[in-house]
Backbone as JSON, one array per atom type, in Angstrom:
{
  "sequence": "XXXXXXXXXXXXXXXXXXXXXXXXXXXXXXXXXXXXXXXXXXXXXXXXXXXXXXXXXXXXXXXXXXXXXXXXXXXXXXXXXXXXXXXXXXXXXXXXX",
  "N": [[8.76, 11.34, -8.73], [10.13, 9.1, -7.63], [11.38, 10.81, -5.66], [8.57, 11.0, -3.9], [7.88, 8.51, -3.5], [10.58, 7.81, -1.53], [9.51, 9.6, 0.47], [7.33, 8.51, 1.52], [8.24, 5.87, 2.14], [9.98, 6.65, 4.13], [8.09, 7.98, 6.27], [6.13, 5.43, 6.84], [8.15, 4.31, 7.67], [8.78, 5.71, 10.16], [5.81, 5.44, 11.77], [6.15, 2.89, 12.15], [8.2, 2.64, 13.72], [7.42, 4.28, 15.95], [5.14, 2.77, 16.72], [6.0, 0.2, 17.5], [7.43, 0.75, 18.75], [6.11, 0.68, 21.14], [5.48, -1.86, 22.91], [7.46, -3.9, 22.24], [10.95, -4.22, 21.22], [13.17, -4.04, 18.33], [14.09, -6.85, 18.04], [12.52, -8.74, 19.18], [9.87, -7.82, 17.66], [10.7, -8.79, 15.18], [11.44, -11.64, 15.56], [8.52, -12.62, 15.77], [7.06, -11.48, 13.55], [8.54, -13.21, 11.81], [10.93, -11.94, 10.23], [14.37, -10.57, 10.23], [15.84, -8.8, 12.47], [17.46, -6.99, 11.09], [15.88, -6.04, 9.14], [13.41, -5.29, 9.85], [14.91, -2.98, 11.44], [15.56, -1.54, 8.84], [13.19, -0.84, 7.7], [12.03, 0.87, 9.49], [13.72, 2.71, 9.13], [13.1, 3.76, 6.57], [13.88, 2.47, 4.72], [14.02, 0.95, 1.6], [12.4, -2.38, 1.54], [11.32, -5.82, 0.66], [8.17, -6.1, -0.51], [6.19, -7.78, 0.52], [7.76, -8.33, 3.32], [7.39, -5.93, 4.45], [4.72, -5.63, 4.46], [3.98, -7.67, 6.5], [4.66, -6.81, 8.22], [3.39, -4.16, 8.77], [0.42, -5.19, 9.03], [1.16, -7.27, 11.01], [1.56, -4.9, 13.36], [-1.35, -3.43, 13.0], [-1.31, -1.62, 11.09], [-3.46, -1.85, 8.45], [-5.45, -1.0, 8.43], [-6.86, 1.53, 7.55], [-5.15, 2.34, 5.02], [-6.26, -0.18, 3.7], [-8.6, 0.22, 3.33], [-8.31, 2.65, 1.59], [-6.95, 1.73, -0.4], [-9.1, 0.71, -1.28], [-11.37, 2.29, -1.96], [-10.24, 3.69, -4.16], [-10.11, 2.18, -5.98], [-13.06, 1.12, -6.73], [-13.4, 3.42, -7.68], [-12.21, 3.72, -9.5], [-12.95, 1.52, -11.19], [-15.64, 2.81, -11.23], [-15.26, 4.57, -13.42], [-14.33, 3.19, -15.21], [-16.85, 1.62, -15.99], [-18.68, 3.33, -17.15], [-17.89, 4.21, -19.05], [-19.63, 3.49, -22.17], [-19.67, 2.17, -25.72], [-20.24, 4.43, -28.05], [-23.8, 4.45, -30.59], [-23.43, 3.09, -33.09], [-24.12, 4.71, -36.14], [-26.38, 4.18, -38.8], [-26.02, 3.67, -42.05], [-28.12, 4.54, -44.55], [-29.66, 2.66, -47.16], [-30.04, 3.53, -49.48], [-29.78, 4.39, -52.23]],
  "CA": [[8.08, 10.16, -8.23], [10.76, 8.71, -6.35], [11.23, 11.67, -4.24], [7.48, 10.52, -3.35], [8.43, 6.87, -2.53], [11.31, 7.68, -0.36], [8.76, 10.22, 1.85], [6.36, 7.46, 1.93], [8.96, 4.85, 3.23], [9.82, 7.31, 5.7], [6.53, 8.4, 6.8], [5.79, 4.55, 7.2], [9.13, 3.59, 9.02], [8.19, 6.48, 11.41], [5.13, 5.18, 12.35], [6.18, 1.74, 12.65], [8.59, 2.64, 14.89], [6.6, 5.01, 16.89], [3.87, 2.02, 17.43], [6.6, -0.91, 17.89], [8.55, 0.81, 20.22], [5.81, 1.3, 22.85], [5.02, -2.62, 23.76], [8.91, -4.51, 22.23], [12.18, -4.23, 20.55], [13.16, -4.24, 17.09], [14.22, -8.35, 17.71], [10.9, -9.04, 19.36], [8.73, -8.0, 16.25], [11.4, -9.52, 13.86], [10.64, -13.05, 15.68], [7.03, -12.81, 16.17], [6.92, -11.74, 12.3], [9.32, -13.72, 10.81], [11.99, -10.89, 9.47], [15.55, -10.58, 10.88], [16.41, -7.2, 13.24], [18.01, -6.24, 10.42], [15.06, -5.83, 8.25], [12.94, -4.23, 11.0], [15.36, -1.61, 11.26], [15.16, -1.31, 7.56], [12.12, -0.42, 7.38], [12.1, 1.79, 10.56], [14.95, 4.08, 8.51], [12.52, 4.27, 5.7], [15.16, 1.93, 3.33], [13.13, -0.22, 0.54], [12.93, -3.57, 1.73], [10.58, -6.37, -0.32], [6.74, -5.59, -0.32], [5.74, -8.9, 1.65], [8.1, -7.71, 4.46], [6.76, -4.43, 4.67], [3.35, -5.9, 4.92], [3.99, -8.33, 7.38], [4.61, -6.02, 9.87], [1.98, -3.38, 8.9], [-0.33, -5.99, 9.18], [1.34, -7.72, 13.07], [0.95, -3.81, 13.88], [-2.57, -3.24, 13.14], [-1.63, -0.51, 10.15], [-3.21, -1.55, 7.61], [-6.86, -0.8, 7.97], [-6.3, 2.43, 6.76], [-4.46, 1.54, 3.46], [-7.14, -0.73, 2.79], [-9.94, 1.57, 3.07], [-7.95, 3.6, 0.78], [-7.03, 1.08, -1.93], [-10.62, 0.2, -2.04], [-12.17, 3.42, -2.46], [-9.33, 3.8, -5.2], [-10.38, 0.82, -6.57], [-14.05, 1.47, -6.97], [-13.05, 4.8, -8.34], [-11.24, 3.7, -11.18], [-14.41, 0.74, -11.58], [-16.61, 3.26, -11.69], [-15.33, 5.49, -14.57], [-14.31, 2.51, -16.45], [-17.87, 0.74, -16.65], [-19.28, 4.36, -17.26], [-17.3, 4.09, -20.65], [-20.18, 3.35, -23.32], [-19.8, 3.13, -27.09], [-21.75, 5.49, -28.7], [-23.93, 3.45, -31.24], [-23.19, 3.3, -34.83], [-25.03, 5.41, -36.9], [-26.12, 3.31, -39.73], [-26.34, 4.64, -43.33], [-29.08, 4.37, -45.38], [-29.17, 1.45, -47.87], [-31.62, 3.77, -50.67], [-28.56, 5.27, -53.35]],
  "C": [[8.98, 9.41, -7.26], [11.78, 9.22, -5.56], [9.86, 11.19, -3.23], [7.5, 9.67, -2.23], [9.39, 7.04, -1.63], [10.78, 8.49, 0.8], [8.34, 9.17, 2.33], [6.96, 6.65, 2.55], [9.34, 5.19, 4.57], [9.41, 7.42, 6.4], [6.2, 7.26, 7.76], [6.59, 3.87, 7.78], [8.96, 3.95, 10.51], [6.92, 5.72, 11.95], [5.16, 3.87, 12.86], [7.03, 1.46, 13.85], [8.16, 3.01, 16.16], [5.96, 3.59, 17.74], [4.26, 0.76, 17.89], [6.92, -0.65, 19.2], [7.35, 0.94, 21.5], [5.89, -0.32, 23.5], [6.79, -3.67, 23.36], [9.86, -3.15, 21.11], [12.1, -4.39, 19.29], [13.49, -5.88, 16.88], [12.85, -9.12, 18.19], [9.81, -9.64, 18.15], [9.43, -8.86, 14.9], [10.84, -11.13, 13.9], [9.32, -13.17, 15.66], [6.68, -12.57, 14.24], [7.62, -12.66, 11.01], [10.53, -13.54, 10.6], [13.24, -11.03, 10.83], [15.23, -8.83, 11.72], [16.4, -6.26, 12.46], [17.07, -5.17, 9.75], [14.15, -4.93, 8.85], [13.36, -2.62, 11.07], [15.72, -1.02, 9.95], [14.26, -0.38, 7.06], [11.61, 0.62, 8.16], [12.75, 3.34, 10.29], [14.62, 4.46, 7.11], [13.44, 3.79, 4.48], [13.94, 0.67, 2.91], [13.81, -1.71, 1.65], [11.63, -4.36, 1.02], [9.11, -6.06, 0.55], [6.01, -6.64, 0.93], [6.46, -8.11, 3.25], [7.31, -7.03, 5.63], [5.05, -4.94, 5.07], [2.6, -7.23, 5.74], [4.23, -7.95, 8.65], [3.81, -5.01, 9.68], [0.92, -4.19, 9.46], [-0.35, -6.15, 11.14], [0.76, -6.39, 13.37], [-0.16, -3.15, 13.88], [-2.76, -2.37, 12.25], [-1.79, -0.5, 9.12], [-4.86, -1.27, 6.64], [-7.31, 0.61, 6.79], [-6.42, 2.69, 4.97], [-5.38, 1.26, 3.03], [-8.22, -0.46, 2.41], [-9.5, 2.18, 1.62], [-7.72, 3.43, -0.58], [-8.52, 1.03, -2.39], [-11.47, 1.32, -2.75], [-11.64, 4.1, -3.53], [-9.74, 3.19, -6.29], [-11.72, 0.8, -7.51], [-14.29, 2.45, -7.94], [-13.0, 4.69, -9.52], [-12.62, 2.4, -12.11], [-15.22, 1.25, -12.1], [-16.58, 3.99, -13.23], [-15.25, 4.3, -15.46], [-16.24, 1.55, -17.25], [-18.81, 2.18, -16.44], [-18.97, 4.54, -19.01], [-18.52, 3.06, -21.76], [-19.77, 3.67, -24.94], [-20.85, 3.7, -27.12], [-21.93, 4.4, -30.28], [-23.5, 3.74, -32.67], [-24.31, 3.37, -35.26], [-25.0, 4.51, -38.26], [-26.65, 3.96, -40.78], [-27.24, 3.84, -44.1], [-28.6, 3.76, -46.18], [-29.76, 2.41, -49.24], [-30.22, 5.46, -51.38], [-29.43, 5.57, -54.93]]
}
């Protein structure tokens, strides 16, 4: 599992870099979101940095329609089986001994 998480940070530094680098800099998006350079390139090299961060620049960058498609239909998923879960009724025993 966290062989997983360190693809996934990867995966998602790659693309953030890919889609930063075409219109600024890594100090650019840091000011316009908030985050230091540092953190930017943090997240660019696929190194944990806090969840807000991370989804303060998915977000500025436009990546997180995606995702949220994906939670939802996750979401629903797990909705559906759970309110599919019926008891079964109790069988009631005859009162006549």
């Amino acid at each position: 599992m966290h062989n997983e998480a360190d693809e996934l940070l990867g995966s998602i530094g790659k693309l953030v870099k890919n889609v930063r680098s075409e219109t600024m800099d890594q100090t650019e998006l840091g000011k316009r979101v908030g985050l230091s350079r540092t953190t930017i390139s943090s997240i660019e090299r696929g190194i944990g940095v806090n969840s807000r961060a991370l989804f303060k620049v998915l977000c500025f960058l436009d990546l997180t329609e995606m995702l949220q498609v994906a939670i939802n239909e996750r979401f629903e998923l797990a909705e559906g089986k759970r309110s599919r879960k019926v008891r079964k009724p109790v069988e009631e025993l005859s009162s006549d001994f």
